[in-house]
C-alpha positions in Angstrom: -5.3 -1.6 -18.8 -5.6 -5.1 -18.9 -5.2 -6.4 -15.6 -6.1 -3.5 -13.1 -8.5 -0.4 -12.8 -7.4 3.1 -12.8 -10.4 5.2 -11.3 -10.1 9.0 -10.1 -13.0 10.8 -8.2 -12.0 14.1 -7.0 -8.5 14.1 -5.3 -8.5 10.0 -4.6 -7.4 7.5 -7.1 -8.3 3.8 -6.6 -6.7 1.2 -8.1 -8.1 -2.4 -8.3 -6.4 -5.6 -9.2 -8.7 -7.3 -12.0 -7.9 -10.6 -11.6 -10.5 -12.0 -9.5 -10.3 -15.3 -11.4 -6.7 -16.2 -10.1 -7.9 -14.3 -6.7 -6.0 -11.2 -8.2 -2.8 -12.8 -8.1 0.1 -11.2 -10.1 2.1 -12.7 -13.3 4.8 -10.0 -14.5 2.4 -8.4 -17.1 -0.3 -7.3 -13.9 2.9 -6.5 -12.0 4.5 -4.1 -14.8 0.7 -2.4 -15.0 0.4 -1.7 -11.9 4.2 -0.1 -12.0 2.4 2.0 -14.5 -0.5 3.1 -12.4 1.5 4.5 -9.5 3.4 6.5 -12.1 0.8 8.0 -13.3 -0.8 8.3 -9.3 2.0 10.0 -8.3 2.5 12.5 -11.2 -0.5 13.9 -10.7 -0.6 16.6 -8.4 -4.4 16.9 -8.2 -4.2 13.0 -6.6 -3.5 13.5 -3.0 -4.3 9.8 -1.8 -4.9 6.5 -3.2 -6.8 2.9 -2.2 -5.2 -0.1 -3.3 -7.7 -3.2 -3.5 -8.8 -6.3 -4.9 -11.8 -7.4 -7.3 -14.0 -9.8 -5.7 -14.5 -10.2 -2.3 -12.3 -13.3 -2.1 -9.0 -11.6 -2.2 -7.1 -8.6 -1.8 -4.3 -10.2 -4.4 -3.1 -14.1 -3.6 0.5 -12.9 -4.5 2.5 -14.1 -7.4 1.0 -16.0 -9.8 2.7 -19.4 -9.4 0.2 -21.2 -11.5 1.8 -18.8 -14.2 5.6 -19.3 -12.8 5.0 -23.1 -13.1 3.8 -22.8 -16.7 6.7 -20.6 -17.8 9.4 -22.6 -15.9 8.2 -25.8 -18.6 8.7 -23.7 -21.8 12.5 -23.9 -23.6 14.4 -20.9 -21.9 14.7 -19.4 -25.4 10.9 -18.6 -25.2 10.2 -17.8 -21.7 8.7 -14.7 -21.2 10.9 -12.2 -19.0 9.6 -12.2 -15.3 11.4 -9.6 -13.7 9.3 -7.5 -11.9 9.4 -3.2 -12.6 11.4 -1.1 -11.2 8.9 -0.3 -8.2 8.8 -4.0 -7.5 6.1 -6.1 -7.3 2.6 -4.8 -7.8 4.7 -1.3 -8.8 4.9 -0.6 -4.9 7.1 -2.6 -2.8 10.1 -1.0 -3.7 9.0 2.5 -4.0 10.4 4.2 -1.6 9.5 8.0 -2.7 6.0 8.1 -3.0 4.7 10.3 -0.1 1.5 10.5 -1.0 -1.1 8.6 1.7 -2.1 5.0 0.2 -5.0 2.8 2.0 -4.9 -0.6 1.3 -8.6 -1.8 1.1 -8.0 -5.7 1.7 -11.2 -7.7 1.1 -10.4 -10.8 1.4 -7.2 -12.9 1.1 -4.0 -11.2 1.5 -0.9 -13.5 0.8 2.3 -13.8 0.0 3.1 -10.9 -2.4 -0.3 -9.6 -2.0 0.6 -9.0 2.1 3.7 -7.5 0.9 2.0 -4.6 -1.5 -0.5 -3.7 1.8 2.2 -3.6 3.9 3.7 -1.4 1.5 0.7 1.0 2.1 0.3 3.5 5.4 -3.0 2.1 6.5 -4.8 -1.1 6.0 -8.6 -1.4 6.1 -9.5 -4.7 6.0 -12.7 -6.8 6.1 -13.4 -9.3 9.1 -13.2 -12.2 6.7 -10.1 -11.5 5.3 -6.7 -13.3 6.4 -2.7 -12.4 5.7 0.3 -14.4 5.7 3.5 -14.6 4.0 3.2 -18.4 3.1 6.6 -18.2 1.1 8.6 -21.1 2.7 5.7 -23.5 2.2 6.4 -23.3 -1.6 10.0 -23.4 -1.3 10.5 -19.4 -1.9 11.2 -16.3 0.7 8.6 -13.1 0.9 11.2 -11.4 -1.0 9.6 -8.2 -1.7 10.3 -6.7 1.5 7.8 -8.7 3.3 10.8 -10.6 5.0 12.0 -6.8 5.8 8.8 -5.0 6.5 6.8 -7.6 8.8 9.5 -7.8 11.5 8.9 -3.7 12.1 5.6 -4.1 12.1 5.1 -6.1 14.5 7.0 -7.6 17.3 10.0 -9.5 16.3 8.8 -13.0 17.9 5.3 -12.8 16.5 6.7 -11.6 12.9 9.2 -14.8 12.7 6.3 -17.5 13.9 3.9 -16.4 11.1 6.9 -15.7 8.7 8.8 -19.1 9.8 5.6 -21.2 9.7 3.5 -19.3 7.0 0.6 -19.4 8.8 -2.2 -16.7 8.1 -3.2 -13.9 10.8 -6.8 -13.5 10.9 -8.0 -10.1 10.1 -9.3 -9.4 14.3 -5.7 -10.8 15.3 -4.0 -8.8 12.5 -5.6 -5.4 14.1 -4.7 -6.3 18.1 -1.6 -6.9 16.8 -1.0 -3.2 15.2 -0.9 -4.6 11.3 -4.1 -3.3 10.5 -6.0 -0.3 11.2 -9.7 -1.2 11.6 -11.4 -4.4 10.8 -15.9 -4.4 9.4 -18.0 -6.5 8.2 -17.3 -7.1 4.3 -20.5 -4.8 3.2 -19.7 -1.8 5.7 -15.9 -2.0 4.0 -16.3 1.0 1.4 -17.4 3.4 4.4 -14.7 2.8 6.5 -12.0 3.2 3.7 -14.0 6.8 3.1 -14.4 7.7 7.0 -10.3 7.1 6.6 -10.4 9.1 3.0 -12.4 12.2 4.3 -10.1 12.3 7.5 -6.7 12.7 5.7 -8.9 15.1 3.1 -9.5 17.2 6.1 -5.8 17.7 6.3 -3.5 19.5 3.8 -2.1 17.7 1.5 1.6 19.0 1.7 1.7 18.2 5.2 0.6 15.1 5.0 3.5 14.2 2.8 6.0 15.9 4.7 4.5 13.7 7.4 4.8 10.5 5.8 8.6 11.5 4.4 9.8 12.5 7.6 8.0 9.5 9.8 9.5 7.2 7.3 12.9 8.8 6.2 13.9 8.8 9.9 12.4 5.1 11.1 16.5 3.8 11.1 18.1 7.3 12.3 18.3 8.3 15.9 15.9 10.8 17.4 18.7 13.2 17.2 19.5 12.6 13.6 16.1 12.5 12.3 15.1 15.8 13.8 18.1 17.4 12.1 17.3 15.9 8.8 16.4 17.9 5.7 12.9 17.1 4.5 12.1 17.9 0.9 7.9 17.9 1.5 8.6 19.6 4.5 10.6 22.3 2.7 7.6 22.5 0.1 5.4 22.9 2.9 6.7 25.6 4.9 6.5 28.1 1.7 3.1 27.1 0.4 -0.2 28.7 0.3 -1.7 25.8 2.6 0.7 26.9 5.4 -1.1 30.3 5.4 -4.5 28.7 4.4 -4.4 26.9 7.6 -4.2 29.5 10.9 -6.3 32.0 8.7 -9.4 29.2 8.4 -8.9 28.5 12.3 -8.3 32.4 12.7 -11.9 32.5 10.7 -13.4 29.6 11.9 -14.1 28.1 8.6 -13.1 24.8 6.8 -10.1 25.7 5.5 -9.5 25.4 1.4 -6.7 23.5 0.8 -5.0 24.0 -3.0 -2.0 21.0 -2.7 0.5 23.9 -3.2 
């Protein structure tokens, strides 16, 4: 890959944006890699979490490429490239709405515009004290339109989402985390261990029922309390007949770690 990293170690994948030059912002090519790295994450059953992060430690990813969108937008339409983004939207996340598996989204630096709207795409954000988010769309004439106009205002509070979505003014990463958008703020260089105290947590946990976790917490966000508890839950369903469901009460039973197999 040209444009990101695909690196597995045990059962976690990370993914890194690689270009730090442009503060790791996306042009349709990065976008459409990317697309192609969580395929392949979430194909593979022996990948049970992902990080999603940045090169550098200027920027998580600055969003779209505009510099890029500017250049395009000058040549005859007959030779403009096509810029539509994959079919799991920009960054291959935003719009993909059945991958269960746990992603951390390890933002070290600058996280704008698009590049706000692939962490909030993620279940947990780690971020460094430096770093700063914002959806600075309307200052360029354009709208967070990869869900960031959608996810930021059940995020947070309505009234604090539509000031920094109306103004596009950043949110440092301290105010980011007393407001509930991110999950812990360190120091730049104590980053990596905190995205692995949050890695060897969710390892601790069985796999399957963490994703029937995730797909019934999020599959049942717009549904009554009523109606969500009587939905059917496809991760749930794999959970209930899997060896992990046995592995569990037999480790406690043992008092032992238990040995969880994903299945």
């Amino acid at each position: 890959m040209e444009f990101c990293r695909y690196e597995k170690k045990g059962h976690v994948v990370t993914i890194t944006i690689t270009r730090p030059e442009v503060m790791n912002a996306l042009h349709p090519p990065a976008s459409h890699e990317l697309d192609q790295a969580w395929d392949q994450f979430a194909a593979d059953d022996d990948a049970w979490i992902a990080v999603l992060t940045g090169e550098g430690d200027r920027a998580f990813s600055a969003g779209n490429d505009l510099k890029y969108t500017a250049e395009v937008s000058r040549l005859p339409k007959e030779q403009r490239p096509n810029l539509a983004w994959p079919k799991g939207g920009f960054g291959g996340i935003t719009n993909r709405y059945d991958l269960f598996k746990p992603i951390i989204a390890r933002v070290n630096g600058f996280a704008l515009g698009g590049g706000l709207e692939m962490a909030l795409a993620c279940d947990i954000i780690v971020a460094a004290e430096h770093a700063e988010l914002g959806l600075p769309e309307p200052r360029r004439g354009l709208i967070a339109g990869a869900m960031g106009v959608h996810r930021l205002p059940r995020q947070l509070p309505l009234k604090i989402a539509m000031g920094y979505m109306l103004t596009g003014r950043h949110i440092p990463a301290k105010r980011a985390a007393e407001l509930g958008l991110v999950n812990e703020v360190v120091p730049l260089h104590e980053l990596d261990a905190a995205v692995e105290r949050w890695v060897e947590d969710i390892l601790a946990c069985a796999p399957l029922s963490v994703r029937a976790t995730k797909e019934a917490a999020m599959r049942g966000l717009h549904l009554s309390l009523e109606e969500a508890g009587a939905q059917r839950y496809e991760w749930e369903m794999r959970r209930r007949t899997s060896e992990d469901a046995l592995e569990g009460p037999r480790a406690f039973a043992e008092k032992r770690a238990p040995n969880w197999q994903g299945r």
